[in-house]
N, C-alpha and C positions, 0 to 999 in steps of 0.2 A: 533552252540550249539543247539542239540536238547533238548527235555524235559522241557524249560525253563516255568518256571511257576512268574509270575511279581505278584510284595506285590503290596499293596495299592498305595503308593509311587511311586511305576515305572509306572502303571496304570495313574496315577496322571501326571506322567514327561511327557509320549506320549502323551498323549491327551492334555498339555500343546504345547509342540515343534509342535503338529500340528496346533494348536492352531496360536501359533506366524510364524512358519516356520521356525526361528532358532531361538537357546540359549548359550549360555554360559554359562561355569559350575559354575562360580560365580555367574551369575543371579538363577540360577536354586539353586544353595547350600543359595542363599540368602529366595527364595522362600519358600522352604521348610522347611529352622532354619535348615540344617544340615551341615557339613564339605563339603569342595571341595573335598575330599579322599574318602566319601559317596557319592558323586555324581557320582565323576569317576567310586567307582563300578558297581553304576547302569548303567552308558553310558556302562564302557566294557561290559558288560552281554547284554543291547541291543542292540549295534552296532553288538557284535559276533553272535547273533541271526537273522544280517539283519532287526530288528525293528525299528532303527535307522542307518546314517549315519554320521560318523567322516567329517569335514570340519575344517580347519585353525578356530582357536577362539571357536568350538563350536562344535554342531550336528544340521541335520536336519533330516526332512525324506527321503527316497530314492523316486527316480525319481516317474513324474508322469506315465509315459512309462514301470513301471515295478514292480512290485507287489512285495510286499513282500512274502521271503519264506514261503514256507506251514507250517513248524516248527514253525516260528516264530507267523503264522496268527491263530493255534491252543493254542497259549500259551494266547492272547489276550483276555479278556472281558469273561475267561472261564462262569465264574455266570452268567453274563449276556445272554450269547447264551443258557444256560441251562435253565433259566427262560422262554427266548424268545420262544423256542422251546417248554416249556411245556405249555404253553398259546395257541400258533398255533399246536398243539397235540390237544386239545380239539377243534377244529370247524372242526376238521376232523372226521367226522365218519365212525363207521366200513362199510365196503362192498364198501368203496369209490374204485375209481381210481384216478391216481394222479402221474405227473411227480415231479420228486427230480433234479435237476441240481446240479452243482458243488459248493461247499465253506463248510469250516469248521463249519460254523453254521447251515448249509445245515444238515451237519453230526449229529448235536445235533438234530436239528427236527429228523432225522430216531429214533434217539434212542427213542426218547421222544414216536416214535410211534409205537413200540413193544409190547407195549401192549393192541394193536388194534386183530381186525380180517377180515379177511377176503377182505384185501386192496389186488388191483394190482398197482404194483407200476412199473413207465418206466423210467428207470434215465439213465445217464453216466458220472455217479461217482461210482466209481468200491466200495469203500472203503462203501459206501451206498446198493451199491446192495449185498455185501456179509454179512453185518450186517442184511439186512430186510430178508436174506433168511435163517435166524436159526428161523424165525418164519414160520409153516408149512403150518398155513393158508394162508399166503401172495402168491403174482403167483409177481415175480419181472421178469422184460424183462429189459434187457438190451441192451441199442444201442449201435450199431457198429460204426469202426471209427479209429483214431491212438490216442493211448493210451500215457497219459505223466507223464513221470515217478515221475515228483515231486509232485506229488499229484494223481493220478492215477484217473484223468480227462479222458472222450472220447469224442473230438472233430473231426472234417471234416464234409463233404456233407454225407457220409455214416450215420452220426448221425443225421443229420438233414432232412436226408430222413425216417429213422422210424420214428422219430417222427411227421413228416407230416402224419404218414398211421393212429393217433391217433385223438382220441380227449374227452379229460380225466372231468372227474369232478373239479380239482385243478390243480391245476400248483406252486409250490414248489420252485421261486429262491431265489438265493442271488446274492447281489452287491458290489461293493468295493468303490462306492462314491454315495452319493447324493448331487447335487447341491440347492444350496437355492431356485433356479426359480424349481425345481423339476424333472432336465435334472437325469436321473439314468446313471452312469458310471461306467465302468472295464477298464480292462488292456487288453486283450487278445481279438482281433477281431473274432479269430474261437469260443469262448467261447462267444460273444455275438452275432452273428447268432443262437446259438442252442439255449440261452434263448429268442430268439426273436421267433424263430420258438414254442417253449411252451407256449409263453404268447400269441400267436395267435391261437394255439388248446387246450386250457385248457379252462372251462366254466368260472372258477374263479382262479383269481390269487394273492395269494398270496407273500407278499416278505418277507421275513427273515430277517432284518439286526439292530444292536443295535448303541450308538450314535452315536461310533467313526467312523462311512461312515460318518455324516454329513460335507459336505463342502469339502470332500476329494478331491484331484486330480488326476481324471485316464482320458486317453485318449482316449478310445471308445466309442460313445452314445452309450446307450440302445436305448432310448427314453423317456418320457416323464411318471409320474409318475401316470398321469391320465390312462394309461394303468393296473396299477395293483389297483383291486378291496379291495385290507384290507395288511398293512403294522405293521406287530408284531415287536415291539423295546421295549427297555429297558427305557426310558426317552420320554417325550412329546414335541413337535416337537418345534424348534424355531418358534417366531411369522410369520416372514416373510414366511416361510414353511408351518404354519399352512393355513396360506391366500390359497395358490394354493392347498393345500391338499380341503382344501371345497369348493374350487372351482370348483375342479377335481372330488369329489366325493369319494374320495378314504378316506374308515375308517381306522382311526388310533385304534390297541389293545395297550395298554401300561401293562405290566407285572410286577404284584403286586412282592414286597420284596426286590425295590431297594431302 
């Protein structure tokens, strides 16, 4: 199911089921004061979206080994990444340079920064660099590489060789988990070489990512969260997160209107 846009409630249910790691439609229909018939609709609409998966008794999320669809992960926290993005939009100034990596919150920072001037911008997110170049001022480069069709991602050593020839003002990622000790993880090994290769030539780096990374489970370090310089979210960090966040150095921006 593309297009899929989640109320309040289904917002509520995910971030619950990840929460616990699985549910039952009665505990869930108990939760929320709705029918099990309202619950199953929201499970069909997020399981068919890949947001969720069906298991005997219940849902949980899909594997740690494999990310959810790009359909599904633009439907997510839409407000939230729009806030997020226009908060990290303001500590960027015009004439910067600055790499963009991959993620649909990713996508929201670009937009958020259209209405800059005069940025170079080096990404390999196709879907970023064709949005930044309806603006006339921008000079966008794009790295080379093998292009993936479900998101239209450019990963391999070909992209991780331009961006070694750089070394930008910002650095621009997102992530699909953070762990409590502060470990940043993804899904995709060739997707975490190329952000490793930006968060070592960029001056400053920032991360994009809103609650629901917290505590997620993906299977590829990044590394260590002391490596990114200012982390823009939607919500203020749990305790035990805040400890290594001041430890590490790393400012937290929290984005007014949630």
């Amino acid at each position: 199911m593309t297009g899929l846009v989640l109320n309040r409630r289904q917002e509520e249910l995910v971030a619950l089921v990840r929460q616990e790691g699985f549910a039952t439609v009665e505990a869930l229909a108990g939760h929320f004061a709705v029918t099990p018939q309202t619950i199953r609709r929201d499970l069909g609409a997020l399981c068919d979206a890949g947001v969720l998966r069906r298991y005997h008794g219940g849902v949980s999320l899909p594997s740690s080994v494999e990310n959810l669809a790009y359909a599904a992960r633009q439907a997510l926290q839409l407000e939230e990444k729009e806030r997020i993005a226009a908060l990290l939009a303001r500590h960027i100034p015009d004439e910067a340079s600055l790499f963009i990596n991959l993620g649909t919150t990713n996508e929201s920072v670009a937009r958020a920064l259209m209405g800059h001037k005069g940025l170079t911008v080096i990404t390999n997110n196709l879907n970023v660099a064709i949005m930044l170049s309806d603006n006339p001022t921008f000079q966008v480069i794009v790295a080379g590489g093998v292009v993936r069709g479900r998101d239209h991602g450019v990963t391999g050593e070909a992209t991780i060789e331009l961006i070694r020839q750089f070394k930008v003002d910002y650095g621009v990622i997102g992530i699909s988990g953070i762990d409590l000790d502060g470990t940043l993880l993804d899904f995709d090994y060739q997707e975490v070489r190329v952000a490793q290769a930006i968060v070592e030539h960029s001056r400053q780096v920032y991360l994009a990512a809103d609650h629901s990374k917290l505590g997620r489970n993906a299977l590829v370090r990044l590394g260590p969260i002391a490596r990114v310089h200012a982390w823009f979210t939607d919500r203020p960090p749990p305790e035990e997160l805040a400890a290594v966040l001041a430890e590490s150095g790393t400012q937290v921006h929290v984005a007014p209107g949630g």
